[in-house]
C-alpha positions in Angstrom: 22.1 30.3 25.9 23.2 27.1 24.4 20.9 25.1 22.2 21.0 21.1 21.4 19.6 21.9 17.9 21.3 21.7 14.9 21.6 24.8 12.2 19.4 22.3 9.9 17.4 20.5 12.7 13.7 22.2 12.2 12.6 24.0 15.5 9.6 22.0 17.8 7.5 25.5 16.3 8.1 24.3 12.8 7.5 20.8 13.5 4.3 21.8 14.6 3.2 24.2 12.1 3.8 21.3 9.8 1.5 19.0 11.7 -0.8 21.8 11.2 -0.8 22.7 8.0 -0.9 18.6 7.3 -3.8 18.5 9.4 -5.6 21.4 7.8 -5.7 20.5 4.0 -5.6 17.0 4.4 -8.6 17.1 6.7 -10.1 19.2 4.0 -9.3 16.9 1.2 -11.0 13.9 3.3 -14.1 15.6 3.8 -14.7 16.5 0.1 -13.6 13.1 -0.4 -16.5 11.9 1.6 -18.9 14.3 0.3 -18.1 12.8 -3.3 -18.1 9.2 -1.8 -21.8 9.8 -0.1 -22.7 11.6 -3.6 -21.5 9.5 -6.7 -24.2 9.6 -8.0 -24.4 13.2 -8.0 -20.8 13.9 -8.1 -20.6 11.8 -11.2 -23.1 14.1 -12.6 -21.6 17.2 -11.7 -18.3 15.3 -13.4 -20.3 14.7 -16.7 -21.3 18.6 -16.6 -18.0 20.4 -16.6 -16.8 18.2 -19.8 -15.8 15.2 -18.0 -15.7 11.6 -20.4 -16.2 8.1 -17.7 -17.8 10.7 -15.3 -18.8 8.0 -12.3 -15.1 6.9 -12.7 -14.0 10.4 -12.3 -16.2 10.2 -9.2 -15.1 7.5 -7.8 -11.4 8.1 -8.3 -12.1 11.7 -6.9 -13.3 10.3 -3.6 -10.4 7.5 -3.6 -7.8 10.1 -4.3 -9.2 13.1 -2.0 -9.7 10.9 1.0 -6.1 8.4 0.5 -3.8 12.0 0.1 -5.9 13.3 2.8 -5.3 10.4 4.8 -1.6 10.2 3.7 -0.7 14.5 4.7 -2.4 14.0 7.9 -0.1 11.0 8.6 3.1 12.3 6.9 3.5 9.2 5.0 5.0 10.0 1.2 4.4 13.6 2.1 5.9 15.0 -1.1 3.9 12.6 -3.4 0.7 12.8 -0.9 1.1 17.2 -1.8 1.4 16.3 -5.6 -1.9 14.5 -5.5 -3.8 17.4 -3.7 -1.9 20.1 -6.2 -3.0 17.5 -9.3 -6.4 17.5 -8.3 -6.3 21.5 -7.4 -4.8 22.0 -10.7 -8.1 19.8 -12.3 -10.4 21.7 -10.7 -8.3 25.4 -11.3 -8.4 24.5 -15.0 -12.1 23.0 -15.5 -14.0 24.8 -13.3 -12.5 27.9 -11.8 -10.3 29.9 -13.8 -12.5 31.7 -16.2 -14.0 33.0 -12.9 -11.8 35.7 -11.6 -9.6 35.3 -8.3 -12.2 35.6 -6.2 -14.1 32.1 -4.8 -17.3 33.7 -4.0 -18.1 34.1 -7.9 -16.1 30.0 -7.7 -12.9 31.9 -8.7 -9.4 30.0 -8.2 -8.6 31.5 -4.6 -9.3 28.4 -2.9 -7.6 25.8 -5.1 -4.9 28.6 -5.4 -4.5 28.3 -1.5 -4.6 24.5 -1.0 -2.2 24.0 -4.5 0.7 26.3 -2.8 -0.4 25.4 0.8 0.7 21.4 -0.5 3.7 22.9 -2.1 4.9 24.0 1.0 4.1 20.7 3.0 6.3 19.4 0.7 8.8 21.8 0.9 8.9 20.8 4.5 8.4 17.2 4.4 6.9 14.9 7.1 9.1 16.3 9.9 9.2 14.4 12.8 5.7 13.9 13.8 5.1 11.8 10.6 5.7 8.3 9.0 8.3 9.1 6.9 10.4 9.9 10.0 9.9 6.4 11.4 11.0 5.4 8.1 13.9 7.2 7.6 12.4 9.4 4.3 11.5 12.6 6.0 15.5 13.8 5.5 15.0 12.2 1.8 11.9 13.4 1.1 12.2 17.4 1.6 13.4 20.5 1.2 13.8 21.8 -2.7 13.3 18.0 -3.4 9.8 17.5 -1.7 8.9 20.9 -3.3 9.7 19.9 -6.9 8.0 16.5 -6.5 4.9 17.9 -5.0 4.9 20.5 -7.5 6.0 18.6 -10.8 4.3 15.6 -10.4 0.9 17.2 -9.0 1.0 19.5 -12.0 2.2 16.6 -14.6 -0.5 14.3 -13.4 -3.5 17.7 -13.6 -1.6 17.3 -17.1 -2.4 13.9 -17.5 -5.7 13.9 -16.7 -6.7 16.8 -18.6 -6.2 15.4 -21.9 -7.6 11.9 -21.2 -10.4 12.7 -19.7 -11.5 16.2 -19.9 -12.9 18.6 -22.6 -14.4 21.9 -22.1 -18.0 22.2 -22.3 -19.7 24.0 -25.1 -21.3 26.9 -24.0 
């Protein structure tokens, strides 16, 4: 049996396990984006809550973010940076909101953002592949691999960072 694939050209099962695993947390990063978008009001309370300062910005920027790195994974378009912004926000959530509460997500442990963080990690680890923008445009190659893991990694977790001290302080009990 002879095969026209390459030793580094991904199989048409990986290719679609990454359109998959695209599909699945960036469809789930544009409905909470929605949600928040239907609910700044409410989401922009929730914000001020957990220890948040500018809370309906944080709102708002939660919706833009959630639904334009949704948007972006499904599409394959910056896939490494679109990963980062969904382990950023995981790692936001993880740190004001989750963590003191155990593994599990029924008592709103970190199991969920856990899942989604590392599920982003290894979108970028993969890249785009070929069902994706950055194919057409030449970055899927580019944009992958150790590479695509350490942006979607670093940057996610440098810009949780980021946000963290500007904006958030932990509630006093």
């Amino acid at each position: 049996m002879s095969s026209n694939r390459t030793a580094s050209s991904p199989s048409a099962g990986t290719e679609l396990a990454g359109l998959l695993l695209r599909a699945s947390v960036g469809g789930t990063l544009i409905a909470h984006g929605v949600r928040h978008a239907r609910t700044l009001d409410g989401t922009a309370g929730w914000f001020e809550s957990i220890g948040f300062r500018r809370p309906k910005l944080q709102a708002r920027l939660s919706a833009a973010v959630e639904i334009g790195a949704g948007a972006a994974l499904v599409a394959g378009a910056a896939t490494p940076l679109s990963a980062a912004a969904v382990v950023g926000t995981m790692a936001v959530a993880a740190r004001s909101v989750h963590l003191p509460n155990g593994f599990f997500i029924t008592k709103e442990g970190w199991e969920y953002v856990a899942a989604l963080s590392v599920a982003s990690v290894a979108i970028g680890t993969l890249g785009g592949g070929r069902l994706s923008i950055d194919h057409a445009l030449g970055l899927d190659q580019r944009l992958s691999g150790a590479r695509g893991a350490a942006i979607a990694a670093g940057v996610g977790l440098a810009g949780a960072a980021a946000q963290l001290a500007a904006f958030w302080r932990q509630p006093k009990a």
